[in-house]
C-alpha positions in Angstrom: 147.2 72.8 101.3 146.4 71.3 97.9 144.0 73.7 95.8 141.3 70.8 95.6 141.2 70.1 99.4 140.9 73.8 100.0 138.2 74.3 97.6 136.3 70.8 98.8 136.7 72.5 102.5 135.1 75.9 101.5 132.5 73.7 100.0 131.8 72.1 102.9 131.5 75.4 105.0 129.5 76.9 102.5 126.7 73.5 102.5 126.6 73.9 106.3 125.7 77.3 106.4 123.0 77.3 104.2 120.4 76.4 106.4 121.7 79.1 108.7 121.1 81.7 106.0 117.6 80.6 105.3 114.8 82.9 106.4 112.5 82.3 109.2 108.6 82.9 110.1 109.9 85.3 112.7 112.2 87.0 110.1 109.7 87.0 107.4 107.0 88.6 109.8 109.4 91.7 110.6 110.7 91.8 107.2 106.7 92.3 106.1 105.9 95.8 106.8 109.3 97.4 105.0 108.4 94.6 101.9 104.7 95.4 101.6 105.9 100.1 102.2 108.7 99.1 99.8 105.7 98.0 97.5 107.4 94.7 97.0 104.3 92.5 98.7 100.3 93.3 98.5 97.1 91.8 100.0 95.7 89.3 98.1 91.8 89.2 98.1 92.2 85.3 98.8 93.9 86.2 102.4 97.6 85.7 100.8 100.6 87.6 100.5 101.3 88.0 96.6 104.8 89.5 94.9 104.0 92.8 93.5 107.9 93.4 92.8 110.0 90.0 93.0 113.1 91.6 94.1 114.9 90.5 97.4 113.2 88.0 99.6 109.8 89.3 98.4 109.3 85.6 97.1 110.5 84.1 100.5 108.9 86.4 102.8 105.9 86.0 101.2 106.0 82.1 101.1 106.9 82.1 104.9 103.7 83.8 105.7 101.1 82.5 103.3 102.4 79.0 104.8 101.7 79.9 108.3 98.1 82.1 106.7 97.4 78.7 105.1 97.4 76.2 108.2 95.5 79.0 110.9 92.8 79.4 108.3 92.7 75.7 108.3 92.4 75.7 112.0 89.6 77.9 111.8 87.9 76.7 109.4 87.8 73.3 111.1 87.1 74.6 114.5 84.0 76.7 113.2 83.1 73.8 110.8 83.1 76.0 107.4 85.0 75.9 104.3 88.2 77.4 104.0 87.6 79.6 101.0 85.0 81.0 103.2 88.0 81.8 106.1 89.8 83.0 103.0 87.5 85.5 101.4 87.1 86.7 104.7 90.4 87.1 105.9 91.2 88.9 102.6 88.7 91.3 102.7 89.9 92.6 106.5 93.3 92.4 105.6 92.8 94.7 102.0 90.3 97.2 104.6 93.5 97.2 106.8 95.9 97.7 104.3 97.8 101.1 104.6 97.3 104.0 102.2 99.8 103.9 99.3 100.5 100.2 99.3 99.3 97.5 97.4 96.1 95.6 97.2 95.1 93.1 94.5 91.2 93.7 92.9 90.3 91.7 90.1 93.6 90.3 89.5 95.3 93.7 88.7 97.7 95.0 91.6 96.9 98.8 92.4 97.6 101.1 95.2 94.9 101.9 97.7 
């Protein structure tokens, strides 16, 4: 096979499989806990994920979730008729009073372990 065919045809495999290797909502949910003990994702004080330590899929994992944070906070916020920085706040503070011992929460803009 001719060197250029070949390397257009690995080409090819390798565009189509992308997508496969993408990450998920479900992936990024059981990816969370090991990311956030690893001390690669904290609590965010506005309800979000943030990247403590971008290594990995930190960045992805993160993105995944705050998406899927993003539109239920919306949800509630139009079902109960209030702001969504009011869902927000709120959602942040539970989620920092939940977070484990030893991993990491975001006060004031400075990441620190609780």
């Amino acid at each position: 096979m001719h060197p250029i065919i070949r390397f257009s045809a690995l080409w090819l495999v390798l565009l189509f499989s992308l997508p496969a290797l993408a990450m998920n909502l479900n992936q990024a949910m059981n990816a969370l806990p090991a990311a956030k003990e690893a001390g690669h994702l904290g609590e965010q004080p506005d309800g979000y994920l943030g990247v403590v330590n971008p290594v990995g899929e930190a960045r992805e994992i993160a993105r995944l979730i705050n998406e899927a944070r993003r539109a239920e906070y919306q949800r509630l916020a139009d079902e109960h008729n209030v702001e969504i920085r009011d869902i927000q706040a709120r959602a942040g503070k539970k989620a920092i009073e939940r977070t484990a011992s030893g991993q990491y929460i975001q006060l004031n803009g400075v990441w620190m372990t609780k």
